[in-house]
C-alpha positions in Angstrom: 4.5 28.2 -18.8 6.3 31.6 -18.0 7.3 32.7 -14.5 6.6 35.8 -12.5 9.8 36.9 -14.1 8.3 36.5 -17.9 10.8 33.5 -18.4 9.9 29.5 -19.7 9.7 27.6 -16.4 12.4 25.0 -15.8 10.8 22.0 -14.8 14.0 20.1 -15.1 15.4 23.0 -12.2 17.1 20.7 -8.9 17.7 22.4 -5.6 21.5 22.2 -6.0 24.9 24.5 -3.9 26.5 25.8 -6.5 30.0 27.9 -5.8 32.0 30.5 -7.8 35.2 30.2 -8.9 35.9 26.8 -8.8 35.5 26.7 -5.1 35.5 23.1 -3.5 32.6 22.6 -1.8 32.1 21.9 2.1 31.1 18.5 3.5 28.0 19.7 4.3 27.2 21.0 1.3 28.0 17.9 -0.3 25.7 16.0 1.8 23.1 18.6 0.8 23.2 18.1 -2.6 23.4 14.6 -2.7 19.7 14.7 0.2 17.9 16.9 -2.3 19.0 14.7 -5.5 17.9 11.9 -3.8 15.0 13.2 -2.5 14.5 14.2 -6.5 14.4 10.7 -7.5 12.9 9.3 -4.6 9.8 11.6 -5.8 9.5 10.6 -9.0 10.5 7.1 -8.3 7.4 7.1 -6.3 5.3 9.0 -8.5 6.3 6.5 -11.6 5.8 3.5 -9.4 1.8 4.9 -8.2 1.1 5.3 -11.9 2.7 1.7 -12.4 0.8 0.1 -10.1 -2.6 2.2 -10.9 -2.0 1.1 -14.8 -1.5 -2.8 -14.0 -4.4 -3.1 -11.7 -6.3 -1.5 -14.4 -5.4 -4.2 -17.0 -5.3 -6.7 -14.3 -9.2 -6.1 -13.3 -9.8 -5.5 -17.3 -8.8 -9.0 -18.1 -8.6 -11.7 -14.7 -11.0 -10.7 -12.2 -14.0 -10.9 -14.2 -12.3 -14.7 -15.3 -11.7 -15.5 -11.6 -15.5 -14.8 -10.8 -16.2 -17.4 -13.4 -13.5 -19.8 -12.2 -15.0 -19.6 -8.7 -18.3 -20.2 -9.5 -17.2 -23.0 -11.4 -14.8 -24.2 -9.0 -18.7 -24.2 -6.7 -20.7 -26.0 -9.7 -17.8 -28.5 -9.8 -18.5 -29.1 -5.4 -22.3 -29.4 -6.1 -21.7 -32.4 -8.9 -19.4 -34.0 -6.2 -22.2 -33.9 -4.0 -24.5 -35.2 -6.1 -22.1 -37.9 -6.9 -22.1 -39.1 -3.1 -25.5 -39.2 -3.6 -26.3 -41.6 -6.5 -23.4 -43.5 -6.4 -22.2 -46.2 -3.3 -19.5 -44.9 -1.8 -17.9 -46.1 1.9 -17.9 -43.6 4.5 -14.3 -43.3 4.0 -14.5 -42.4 0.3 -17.4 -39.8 0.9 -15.5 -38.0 3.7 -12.5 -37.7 0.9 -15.2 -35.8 -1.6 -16.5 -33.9 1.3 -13.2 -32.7 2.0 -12.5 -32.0 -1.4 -15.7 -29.9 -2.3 -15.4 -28.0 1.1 -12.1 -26.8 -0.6 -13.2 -26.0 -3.9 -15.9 -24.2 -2.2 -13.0 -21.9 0.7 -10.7 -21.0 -2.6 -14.2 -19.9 -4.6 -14.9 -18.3 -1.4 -11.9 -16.1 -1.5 -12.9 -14.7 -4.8 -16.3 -14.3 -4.5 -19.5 -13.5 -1.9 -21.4 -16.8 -2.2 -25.4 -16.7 -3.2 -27.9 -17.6 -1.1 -27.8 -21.5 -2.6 -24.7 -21.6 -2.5 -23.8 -20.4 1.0 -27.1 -23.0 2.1 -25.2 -26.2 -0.1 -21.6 -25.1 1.9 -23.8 -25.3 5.0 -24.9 -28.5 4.5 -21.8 -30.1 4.1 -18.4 -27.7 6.2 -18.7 -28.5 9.9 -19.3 -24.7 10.5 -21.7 -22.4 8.4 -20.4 -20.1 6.6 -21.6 -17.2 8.5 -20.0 -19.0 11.7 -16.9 -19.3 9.5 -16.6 -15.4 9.0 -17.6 -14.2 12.5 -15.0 -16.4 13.9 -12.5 -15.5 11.6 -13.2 -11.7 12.1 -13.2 -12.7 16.1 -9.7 -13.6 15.1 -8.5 -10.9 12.8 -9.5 -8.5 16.0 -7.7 -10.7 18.6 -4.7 -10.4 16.7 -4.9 -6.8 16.5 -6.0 -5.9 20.0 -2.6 -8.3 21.2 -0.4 -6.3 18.3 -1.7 -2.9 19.8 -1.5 -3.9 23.5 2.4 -5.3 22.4 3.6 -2.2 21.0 1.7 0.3 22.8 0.7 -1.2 26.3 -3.0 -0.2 26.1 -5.6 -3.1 25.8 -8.5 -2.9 23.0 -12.7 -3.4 24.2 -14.1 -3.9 21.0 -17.3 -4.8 22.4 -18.5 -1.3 21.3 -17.6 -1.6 17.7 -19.7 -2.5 15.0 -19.5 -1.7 11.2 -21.5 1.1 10.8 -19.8 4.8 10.7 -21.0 5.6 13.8 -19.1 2.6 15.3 -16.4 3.0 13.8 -16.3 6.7 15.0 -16.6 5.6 18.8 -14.3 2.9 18.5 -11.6 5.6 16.8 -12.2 7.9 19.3 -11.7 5.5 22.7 -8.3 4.2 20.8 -7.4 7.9 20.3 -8.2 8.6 24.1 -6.1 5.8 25.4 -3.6 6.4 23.6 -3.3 10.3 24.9 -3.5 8.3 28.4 -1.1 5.7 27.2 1.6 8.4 26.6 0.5 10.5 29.5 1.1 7.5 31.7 4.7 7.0 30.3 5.8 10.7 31.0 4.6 10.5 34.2 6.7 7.2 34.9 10.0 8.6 32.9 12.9 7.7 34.8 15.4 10.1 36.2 17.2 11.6 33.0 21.3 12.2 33.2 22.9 15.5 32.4 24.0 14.1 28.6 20.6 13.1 27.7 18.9 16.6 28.9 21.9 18.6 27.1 20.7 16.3 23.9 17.3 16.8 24.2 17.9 20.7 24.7 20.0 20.6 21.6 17.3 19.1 19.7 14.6 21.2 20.9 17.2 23.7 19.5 17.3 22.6 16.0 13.5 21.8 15.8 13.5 25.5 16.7 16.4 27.3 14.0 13.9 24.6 11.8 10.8 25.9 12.1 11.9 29.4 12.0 13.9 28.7 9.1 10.5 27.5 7.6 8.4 30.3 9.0 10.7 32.6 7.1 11.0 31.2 4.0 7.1 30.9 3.9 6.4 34.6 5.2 8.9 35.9 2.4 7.7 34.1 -0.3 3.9 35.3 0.9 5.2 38.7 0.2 6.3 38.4 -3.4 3.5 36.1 -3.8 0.2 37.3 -2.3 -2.1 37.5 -5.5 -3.9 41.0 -4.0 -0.5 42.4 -4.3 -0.4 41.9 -8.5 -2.8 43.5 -11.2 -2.3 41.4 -13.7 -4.4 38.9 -14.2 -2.4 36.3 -15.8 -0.1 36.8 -13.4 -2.3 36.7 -10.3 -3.6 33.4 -11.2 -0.4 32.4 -11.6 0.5 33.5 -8.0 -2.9 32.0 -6.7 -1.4 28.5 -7.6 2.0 28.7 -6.2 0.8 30.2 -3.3 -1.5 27.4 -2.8 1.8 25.0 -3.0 3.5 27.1 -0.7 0.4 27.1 1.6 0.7 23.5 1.5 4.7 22.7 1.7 4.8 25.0 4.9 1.7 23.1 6.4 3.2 19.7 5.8 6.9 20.6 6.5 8.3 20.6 3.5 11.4 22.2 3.6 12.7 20.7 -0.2 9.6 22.7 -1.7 9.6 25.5 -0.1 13.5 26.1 -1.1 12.6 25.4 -4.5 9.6 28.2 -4.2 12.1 30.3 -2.5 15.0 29.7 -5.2 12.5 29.9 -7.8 10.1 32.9 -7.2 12.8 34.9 -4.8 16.4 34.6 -5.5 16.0 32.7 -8.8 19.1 30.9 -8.7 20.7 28.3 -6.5 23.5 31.4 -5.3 21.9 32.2 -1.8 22.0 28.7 -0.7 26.0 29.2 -1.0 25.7 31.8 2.0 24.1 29.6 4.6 26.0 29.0 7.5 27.5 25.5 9.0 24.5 25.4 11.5 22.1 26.9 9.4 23.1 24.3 6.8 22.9 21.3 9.5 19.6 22.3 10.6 18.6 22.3 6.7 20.3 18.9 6.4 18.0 17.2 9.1 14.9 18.0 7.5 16.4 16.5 4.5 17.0 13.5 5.8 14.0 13.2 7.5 11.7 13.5 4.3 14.3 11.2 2.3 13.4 8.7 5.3 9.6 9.3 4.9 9.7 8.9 1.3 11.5 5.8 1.1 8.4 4.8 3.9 6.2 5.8 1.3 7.8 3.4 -1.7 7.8 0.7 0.4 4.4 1.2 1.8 3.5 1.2 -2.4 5.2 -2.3 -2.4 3.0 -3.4 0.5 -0.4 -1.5 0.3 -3.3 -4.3 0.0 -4.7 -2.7 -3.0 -2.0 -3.5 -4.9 -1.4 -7.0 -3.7 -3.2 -8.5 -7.1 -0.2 -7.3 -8.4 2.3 -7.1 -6.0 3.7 -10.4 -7.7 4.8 -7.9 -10.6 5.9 -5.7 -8.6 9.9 -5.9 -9.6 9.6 -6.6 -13.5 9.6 -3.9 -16.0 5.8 -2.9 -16.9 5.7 -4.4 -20.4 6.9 -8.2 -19.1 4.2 -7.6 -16.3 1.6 -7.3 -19.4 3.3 -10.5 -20.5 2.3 -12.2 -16.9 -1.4 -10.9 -16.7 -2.1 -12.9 -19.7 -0.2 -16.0 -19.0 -2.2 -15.5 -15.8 -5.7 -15.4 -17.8 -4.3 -18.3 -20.1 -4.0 -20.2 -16.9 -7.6 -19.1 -15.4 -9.2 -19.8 -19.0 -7.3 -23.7 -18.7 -8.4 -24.1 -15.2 -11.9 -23.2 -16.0 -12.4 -25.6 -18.8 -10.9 -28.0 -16.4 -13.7 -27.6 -14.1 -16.3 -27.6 -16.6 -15.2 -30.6 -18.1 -15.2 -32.4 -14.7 -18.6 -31.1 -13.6 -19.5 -32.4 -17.0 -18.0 -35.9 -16.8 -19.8 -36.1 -13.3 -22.5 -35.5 -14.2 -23.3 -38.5 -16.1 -20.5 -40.5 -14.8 -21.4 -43.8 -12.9 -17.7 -44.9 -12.9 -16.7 -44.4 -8.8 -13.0 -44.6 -9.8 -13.4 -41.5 -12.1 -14.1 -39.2 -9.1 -12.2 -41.2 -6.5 -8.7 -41.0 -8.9 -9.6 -37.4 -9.2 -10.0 -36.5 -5.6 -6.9 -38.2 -4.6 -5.2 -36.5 -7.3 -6.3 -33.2 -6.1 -5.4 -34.4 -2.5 -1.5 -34.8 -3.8 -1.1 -31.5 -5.0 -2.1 -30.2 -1.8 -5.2 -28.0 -0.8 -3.7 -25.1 -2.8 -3.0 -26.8 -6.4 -4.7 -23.7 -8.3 -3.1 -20.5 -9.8 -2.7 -17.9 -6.2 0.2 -20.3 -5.2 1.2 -22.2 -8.2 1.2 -18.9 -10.7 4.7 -18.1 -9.1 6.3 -21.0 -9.8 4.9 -21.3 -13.7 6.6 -18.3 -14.1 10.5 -18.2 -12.9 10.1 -22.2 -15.0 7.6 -22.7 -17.4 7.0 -19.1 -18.9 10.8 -17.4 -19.7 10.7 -14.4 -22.1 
């Protein structure tokens, strides 16, 4: 694509000090450069690592979740035959608490996979201590608990969740009162501020300051480049819709902050090279600096927020391997679903029909020494750092 200046764009272009004559460049503009290259690769580290995970969730709901639907309602078919069992076969009250115990769990890990049907949230009924409605409610009674004492922790304000419920317009009210005690919250802590000493005013001045030079340092890159930019200004028409777009990006960069885009605009649509930066003064250049550090901080937030977003945790396992051996995983993962569903067929199956007591009884106890989580969530892990090297 050509520039406002008729020349191929230079995508490849980095934000860079470059002096003349084989001057040595200050400390600060050392540090510069080596915020905005960082801040370069932190962008498209990020960018490359969305698209990664967006690419292996893809495959991953292509090829395993539709298996792990089946393995749960199998793992459910499998509880309902050991019901049965208990049933037709003499067992001691001992023995039918152990399959009781045992189908409740196949039922809690299918449960985790799966909303159960009407028949099979009634059979769980019958046998778990607490319904399965019960079970949910309380663990939701829980899950806001934890919050409201996380919140009240780190921001002293205490959470009535009495008016919340799941529609929007719940949601909306409960938003809005956490919103309002939080403006009270921090209200409440000015008003208690302790006595400040000379050095901390003089600090807080100074920043104050800088957030000052900062914003007016952004307001006058912005107001420049909407000079040369402003699309009513140009009557070409190529080149208006060109300026339409970058004037949207600048729009955007000044909104948000931006500082590294809007010296790039700046470099690329003003001054065209990296020469004026060169000029800048010492404070000028430490003002500059600040912002730079501050998005390089926010973007390393963001890559580890990628890591750690719950959409991705079906992957998140994956996370540190290159993307071809993470193919490799997904379908030793499936191999491993497609084994433990023929596993549970085959013992519905046996049963079934089985009037052998020691059949079921040998496998509930061997399910009982592998612990309650024998199956892949837990187990995958370990299957791959020994069983599965490539």
């Amino acid at each position: 694509m050509l520039t406002l200046f008729g020349e191929e764009e230079d995508k490849s272009k980095s934000l860079k000090i470059v002096v003349k004559d084989k001057k040595i460049l200050s400390k600060n503009q050392q540090l510069f450069n080596r915020l905005t290259k960082r801040i370069e690769n932190l962008e498209k580290e990020n960018a490359n690592l969305n698209e990664k995970f967006s690419r292996l969730l893809s495959f991953h709901r292509k090829e395993i979740t539709p298996l792990e639907t089946k393995v749960a309602h199998a793992r459910i078919q499998l509880a309902m035959t050991l019901a049965k069992s208990t049933e037709k076969l003499k067992f001691t009250q001992k023995q039918i608490d152990r399959i009781v115990a045992e189908l409740r769990e196949q039922c809690n890990i299918a449960f985790q996979h799966i909303e159960p049907t009407p028949e099979q949230e009634a059979f769980y009924d019958k046998w778990a201590a607490v319904s399965y409605k019960d079970d949910m409610e309380s663990q939701m009674i829980d899950e806001k608990e934890m919050f409201a004492n996380y919140m009240n922790d780190t921001f002293g304000f205490d959470i009535d969740f009495d008016d919340f419920d799941e529609s929007p317009e719940g949601q909306a009210r409960f938003y809005a009162k956490m919103k309002d005690q939080f403006a009270k919250s921090q209200e409440f802590d000015q008003q208690k501020e302790p006595k400040k000493s000379k050095r901390q005013i003089n600090y807080e001045n100074k920043l104050k300051s800088e957030e000052a030079i900062k914003a007016r340092s952004l307001r006058s890159i912005f107001i420049a480049l909407a000079k040369v930019l402003h699309p009513d200004t140009e009557t070409n028409e190529s080149l208006k819709s060109e300026k339409e777009e970058v004037m949207k990006k600048v729009t955007s960069a000044y909104d948000q902050k931006d500082l590294t885009t809007l010296l790039r605009l700046e470099m690329e649509w003003i001054h065209k090279t990296n020469e004026h930066l060169e000029q800048m003064t010492d404070d000028k250049l430490g003002i500059y600096i600040s912002a730079l550090k501050q998005q390089v901080k926010e973007l390393e937030d963001e890559k580890y927020q990628i890591f750690n977003h719950p959409r991705n945790a079906d992957v998140s396992k994956y996370s540190n391997s290159p993307e071809n051996m993470a193919y490799k995983y997904i379908l030793k993962e499936k191999t491993t679903l497609q084994e433990i569903y023929s596993e549970l067929n085959r013992f519905s199956s046996t049963f079934e029909y089985s009037t052998s007591k020691k059949q079921i009884l040998d496998f509930v106890k061997n399910q009982s020494s592998k612990g309650s989580d024998l199956e892949l969530e837990n187990y995958f892990l370990e299957l791959l750092s020994e069983k599965w090297r490539f």
